[in-house]
N, C-alpha and C positions, 0 to 999 in steps of 0.2 A: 504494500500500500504506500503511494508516495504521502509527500506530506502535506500536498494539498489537499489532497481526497481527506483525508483523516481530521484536517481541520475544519473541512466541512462538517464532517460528522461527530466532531468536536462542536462546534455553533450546534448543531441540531440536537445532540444532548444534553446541552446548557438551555436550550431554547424550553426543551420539554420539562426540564425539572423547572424554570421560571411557569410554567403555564401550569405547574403541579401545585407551584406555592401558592398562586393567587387562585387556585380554585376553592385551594384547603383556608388561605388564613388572606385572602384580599376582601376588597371592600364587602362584595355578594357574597361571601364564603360561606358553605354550609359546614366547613369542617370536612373529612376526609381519609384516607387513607395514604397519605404520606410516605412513611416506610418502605411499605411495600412496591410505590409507583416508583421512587427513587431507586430503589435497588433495579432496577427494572430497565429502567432509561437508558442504560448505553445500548441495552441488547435490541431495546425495540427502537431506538435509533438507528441502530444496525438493520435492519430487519424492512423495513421502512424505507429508509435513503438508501440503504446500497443494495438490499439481495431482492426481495420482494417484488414481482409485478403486479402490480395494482394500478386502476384508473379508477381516479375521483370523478370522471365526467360520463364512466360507467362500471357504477360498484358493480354489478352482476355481471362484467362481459366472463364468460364461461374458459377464456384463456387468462385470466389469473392465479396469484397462489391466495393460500385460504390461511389466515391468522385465526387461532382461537385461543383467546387467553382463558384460561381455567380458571386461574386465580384471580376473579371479576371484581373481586375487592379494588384490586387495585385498578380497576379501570381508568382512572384520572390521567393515565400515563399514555394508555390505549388513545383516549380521545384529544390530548396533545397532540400526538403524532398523526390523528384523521384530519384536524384541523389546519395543521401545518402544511399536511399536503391539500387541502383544498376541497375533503368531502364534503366540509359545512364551514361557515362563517368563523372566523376566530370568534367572534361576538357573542359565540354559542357557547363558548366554555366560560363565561359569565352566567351563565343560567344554568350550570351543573347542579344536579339535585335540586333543580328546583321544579314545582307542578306545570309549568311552562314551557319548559326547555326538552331538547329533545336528549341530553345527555342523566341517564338516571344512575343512580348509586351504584348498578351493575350493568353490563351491557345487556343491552337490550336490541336485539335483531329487528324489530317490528318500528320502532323509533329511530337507531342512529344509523347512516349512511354507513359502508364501510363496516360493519359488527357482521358475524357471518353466524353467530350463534350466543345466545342467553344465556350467560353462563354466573357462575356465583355462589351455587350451591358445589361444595368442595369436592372434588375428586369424582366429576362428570367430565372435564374436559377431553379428557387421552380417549375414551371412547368416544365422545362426540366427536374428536378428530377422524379416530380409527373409522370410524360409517362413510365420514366425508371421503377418507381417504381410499376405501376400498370403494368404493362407486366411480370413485374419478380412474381409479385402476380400471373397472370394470369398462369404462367409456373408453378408455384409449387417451383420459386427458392424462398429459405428460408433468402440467404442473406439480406445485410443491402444496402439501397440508404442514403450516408450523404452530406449535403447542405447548404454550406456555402454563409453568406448575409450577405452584410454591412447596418448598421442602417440607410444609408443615399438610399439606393434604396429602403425600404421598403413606401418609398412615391409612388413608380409607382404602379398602380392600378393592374397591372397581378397579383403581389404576391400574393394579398388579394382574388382573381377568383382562382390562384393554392391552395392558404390554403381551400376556401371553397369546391374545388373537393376532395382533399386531405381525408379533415375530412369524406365529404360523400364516401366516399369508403373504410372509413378506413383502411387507409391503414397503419399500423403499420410497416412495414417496413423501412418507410419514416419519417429521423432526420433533423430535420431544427438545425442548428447553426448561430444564430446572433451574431458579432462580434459587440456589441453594444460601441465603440468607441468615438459616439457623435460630433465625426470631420469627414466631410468631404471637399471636396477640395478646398473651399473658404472661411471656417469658420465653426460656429456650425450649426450641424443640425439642432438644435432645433429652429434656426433664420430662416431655410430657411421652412421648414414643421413640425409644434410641433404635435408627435404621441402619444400620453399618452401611460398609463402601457402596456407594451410591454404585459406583461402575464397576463393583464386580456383581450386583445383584439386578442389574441390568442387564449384563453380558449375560448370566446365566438363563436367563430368561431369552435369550434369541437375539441381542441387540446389539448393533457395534456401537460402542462408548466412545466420547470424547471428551475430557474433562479442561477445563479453560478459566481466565482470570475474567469475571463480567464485567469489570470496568476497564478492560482494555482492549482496545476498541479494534486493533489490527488481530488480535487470538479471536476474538468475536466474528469479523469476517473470514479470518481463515478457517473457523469452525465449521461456519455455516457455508462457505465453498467446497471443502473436505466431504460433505455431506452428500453431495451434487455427484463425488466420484464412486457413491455404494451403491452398489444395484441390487444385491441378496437379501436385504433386513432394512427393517427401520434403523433410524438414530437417535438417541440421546445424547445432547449436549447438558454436561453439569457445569455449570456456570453459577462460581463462589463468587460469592457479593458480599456486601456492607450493607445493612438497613439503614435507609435513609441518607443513602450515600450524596456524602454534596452537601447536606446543612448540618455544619459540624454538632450542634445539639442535640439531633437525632442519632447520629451514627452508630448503630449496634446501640440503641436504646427500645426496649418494647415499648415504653409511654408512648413513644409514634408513630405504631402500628397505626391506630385511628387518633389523627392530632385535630382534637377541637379544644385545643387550651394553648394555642399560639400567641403571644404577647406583642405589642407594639414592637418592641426592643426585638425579640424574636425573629421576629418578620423581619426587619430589617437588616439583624446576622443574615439569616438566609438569605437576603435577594444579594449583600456583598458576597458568601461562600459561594453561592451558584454564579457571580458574574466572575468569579476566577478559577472555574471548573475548570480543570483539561482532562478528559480520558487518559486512564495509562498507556 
């Protein structure tokens, strides 16, 4: 990656985690899931700006790849990066969660441009992928299904019956991304469910693994290109994060998992730490 590309993609994960703040703690703020969208930003900055085809001037053309974040909590991060590219108005991520607006607490398929599935309720995503993605197998479409998981739903037992269909159908078409964080919304993961190697309990299950740094932004494209060259299995990418990465107050803090107690003084740390973001 030279160094313009990457400073691109630099501005555009600066850009997302600023439209993450002012959803959570700006004037219209309903408050939010923070943590989670932050830790999140570089990959779907990635995901977005460089690998993804996607057209804002037609969400459903049938030669697309298909985003499904699992972890719909954090959607704040999701509808940054639809805005950015032009599904909907910037104007719209002012009326997050609000009765109004078309952007709600979770995605919602039926409401926002660009959502490809309603997700939220924890540890649906990998199968809702997996359907997408054997159908589009079935079509002959050659696109990509990518599916995002937080480490803290891979306790519910579906993910591990979608990895195991997954692998027997191999279907290569199909990228799992773990946002492996280690925090979720009352403390560490690892207190409430301890899952050992993420990539050797993946592997056994049928999958080729590829484990990477999420906030650095050239391992992140090279992951997700590396992906492009598996034809036999799905893929998992584990990609190790920081909660709340970018507003130094949050960082690997559970208090903001959901931050609706952001202070004047707060706010304004954040929007200086995000406007001196660099991806690693």
């Amino acid at each position: 990656m030279d160094y313009v590309q990457k400073q691109k993609l630099d501005d555009k994960a600066r850009m997302l985690r600023y439209h993450i703040l002012e959803m959570v703690a700006g004037e219209a703020s309903k408050g939010g899931h923070l943590g989670g969208s932050n830790s999140a930003a570089d990959i779907i900055a990635a995901l977005y700006f460089y690998k993804m085809k996607v057209d804002p001037q037609n969400p459903k053309d049938e030669d697309r790849d298909r985003f499904i974040l699992s972890k719909g909590h954090a959607a704040l991060v999701q509808y940054a990066a639809l805005a950015e590219l032009g599904f909907f108005p910037r104007e719209e991520l002012k009326k997050a969660k609000t009765l109004g607006g078309v952007l709600q607490g979770h995605p919602d398929m039926r409401r926002t441009p660009g959502i490809e599935a309603s997700t939220g309720s924890l540890g649906m995503g990998l199968s809702i992928a997996l359907g997408i993605a054997l159908g589009m197998q079935m079509d002959g479409n050659a696109r990509k299904v990518y599916v995002m998981m937080g480490d803290g739903e891979l306790a519910e037992g579906q993910i591990w019956e979608a990895a195991i269909a997954a692998a027997h159908r191999k279907l290569n078409n199909l990228v799992a991304i773990v946002d492996l964080n280690k925090i979720q919304a009352m403390g560490l993961t690892a207190d409430r469910m301890q899952i050992d190697d993420l990539l050797e309990r993946f592997a056994s299950f049928g999958w080729h693994t590829i484990q990477i740094d999420g906030h650095k932004i050239a391992e992140i494209c090279e992951a997700l290109d590396a992906a492009d060259d598996i034809f036999d299995k799905p893929v998992v990418i584990i990609a190790e994060t920081i909660k709340g990465k970018g507003v130094s107050f949050a960082e690997g803090n559970a208090a903001y998992h959901n931050a609706v107690g952001i202070t004047r003084e707060q706010y304004e740390i954040a929007k200086s730490d995000i406007a001196s973001y660099v991806c690693g």
